[in-house]
N, C-alpha and C positions, 0 to 999 in steps of 0.2 A: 562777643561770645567766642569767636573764632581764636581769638587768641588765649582762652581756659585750655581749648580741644590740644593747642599748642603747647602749653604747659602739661596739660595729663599726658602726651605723647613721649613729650621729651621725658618727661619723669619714668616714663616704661621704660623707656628705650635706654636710662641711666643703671634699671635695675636689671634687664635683658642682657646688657652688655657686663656687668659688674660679676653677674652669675656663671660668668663662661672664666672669668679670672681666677674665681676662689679655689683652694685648693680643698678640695672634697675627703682627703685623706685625710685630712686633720678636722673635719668634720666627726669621718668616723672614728681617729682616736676616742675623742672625747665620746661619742656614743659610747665605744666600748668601754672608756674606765667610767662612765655613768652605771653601765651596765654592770660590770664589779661591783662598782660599791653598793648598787641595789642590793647583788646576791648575799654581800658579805656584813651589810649592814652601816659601811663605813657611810659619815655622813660628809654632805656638800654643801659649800657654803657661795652666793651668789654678792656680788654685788656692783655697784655702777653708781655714777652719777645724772641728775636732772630725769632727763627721758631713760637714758641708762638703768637708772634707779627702779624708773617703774619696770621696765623691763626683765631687772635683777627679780622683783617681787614678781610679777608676770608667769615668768618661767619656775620659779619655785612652787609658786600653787602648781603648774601643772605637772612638774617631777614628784608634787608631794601626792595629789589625787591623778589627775588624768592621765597617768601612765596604767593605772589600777583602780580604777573607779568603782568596782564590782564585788575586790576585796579590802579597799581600801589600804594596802600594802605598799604604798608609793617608797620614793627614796629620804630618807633621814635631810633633809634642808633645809636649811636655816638663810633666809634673806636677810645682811649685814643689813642692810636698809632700811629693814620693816620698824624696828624699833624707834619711834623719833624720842623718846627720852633719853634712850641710850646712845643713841649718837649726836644730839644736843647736850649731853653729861660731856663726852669724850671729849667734844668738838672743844666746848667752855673751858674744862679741867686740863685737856694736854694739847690740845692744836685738834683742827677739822683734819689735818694729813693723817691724825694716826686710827678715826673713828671706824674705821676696819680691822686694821691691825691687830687693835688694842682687843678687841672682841673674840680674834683667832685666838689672842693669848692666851683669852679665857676655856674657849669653847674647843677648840680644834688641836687633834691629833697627828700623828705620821701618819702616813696614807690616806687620810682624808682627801677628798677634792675643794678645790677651789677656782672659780668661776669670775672671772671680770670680765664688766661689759664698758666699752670706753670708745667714744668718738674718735678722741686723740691718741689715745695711751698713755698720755702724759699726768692727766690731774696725780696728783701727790700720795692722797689719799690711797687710788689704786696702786699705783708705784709701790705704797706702804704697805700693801695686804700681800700682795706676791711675793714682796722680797721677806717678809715674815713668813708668811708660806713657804715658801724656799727653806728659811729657816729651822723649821719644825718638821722638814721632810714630806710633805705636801705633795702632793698633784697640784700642779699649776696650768691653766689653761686661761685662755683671753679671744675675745671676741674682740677686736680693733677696725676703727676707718684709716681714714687720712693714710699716714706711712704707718702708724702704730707704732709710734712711738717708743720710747723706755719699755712699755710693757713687751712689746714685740721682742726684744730683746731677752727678759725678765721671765717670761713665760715658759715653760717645758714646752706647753702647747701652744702657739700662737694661731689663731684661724683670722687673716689678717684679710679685712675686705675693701678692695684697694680704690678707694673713690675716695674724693673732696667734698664731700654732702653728708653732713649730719643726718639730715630726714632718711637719705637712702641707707647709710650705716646702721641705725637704728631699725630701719625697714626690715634690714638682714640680721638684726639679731635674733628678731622675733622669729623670723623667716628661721635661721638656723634651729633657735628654740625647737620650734613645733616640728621642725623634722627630726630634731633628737626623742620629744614625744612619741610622736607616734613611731621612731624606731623602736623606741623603750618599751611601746603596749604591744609593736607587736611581738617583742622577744618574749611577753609574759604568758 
């Protein structure tokens, strides 16, 4: 049992240290162009891969209700994720790299936002939605581990959280998430 208490320690002590690294400023960019496009109506569009994924869906529920629960006025969000028909369509008919992309093509305007969440930065897919993003005049931002990859790169916004741990990357997305939340409810 002694060495679980060793694992939960070190695992704090990965996200304690991780937290002192990030750069906070680009936390609050993206607060603030969240907070735009609440005002203005423009919609944001989320997505990630595996854990990513759920995370993509995760934070959309609560940009769409828990930012505004009272008047139910949250922000216009679309999780690329949520759909498994349409991204099992995408994946089958033009490749799984474009099952993002192909979705902006549809859906998304100039000034909209967009949202990647990615361990790596690398998978294809994300690579595919930002650089289309980019393409359509987009807001681009990214939540990234490891070095962050392509996306790090690729991103206007990159918030890049500098660890080699998937569990802990993911950790902080969520963790970034809900602090955009409740910035977002308390601005309302």
């Amino acid at each position: 049992m002694e060495q679980f208490y060793k694992t939960a320690k070190d695992y704090l002590q990965s996200i304690d240290s991780t937290w002192e690294r990030i750069d906070w400023e680009r936390v609050k960019n993206l607060s603030n162009d969240l907070f735009d496009a609440w005002k203005s109506g423009t919609k944001v569009f989320t997505c990630g891969n595996g854990g990513s994924a759920s995370n993509a869906n995760h934070l959309a529920n609560d940009f769409l209700y828990g930012i505004s629960p009272d008047d139910g006025k949250g922000l216009k969000v679309h999780a690329l994720t949520a759909n498994i028909a349409v991204n099992t369509c995408l994946a089958n008919d033009t490749g799984y790299e474009n099952i993002f992309s192909n979705q902006l093509s549809a859906l998304a305007d100039t000034n909209d936002i967009l949202i990647v969440f990615s361990g790596s930065g690398n998978s294809p897919n994300v690579v595919e939605a930002i650089r289309k993003a980019n393409g359509v005049g987009m807001k681009t931002h990214a939540i990234l581990g490891f070095d962050g990859g392509k996306c790090k790169e690729l991103a206007g916004n990159a918030i890049h959280i500098p660890i080699d741990n998937m569990q802990v990357a993911e950790d902080f997305q969520m963790i970034i998430g809900h602090i955009l939340m409740l910035d977002l409810k308390r601005r309302n």
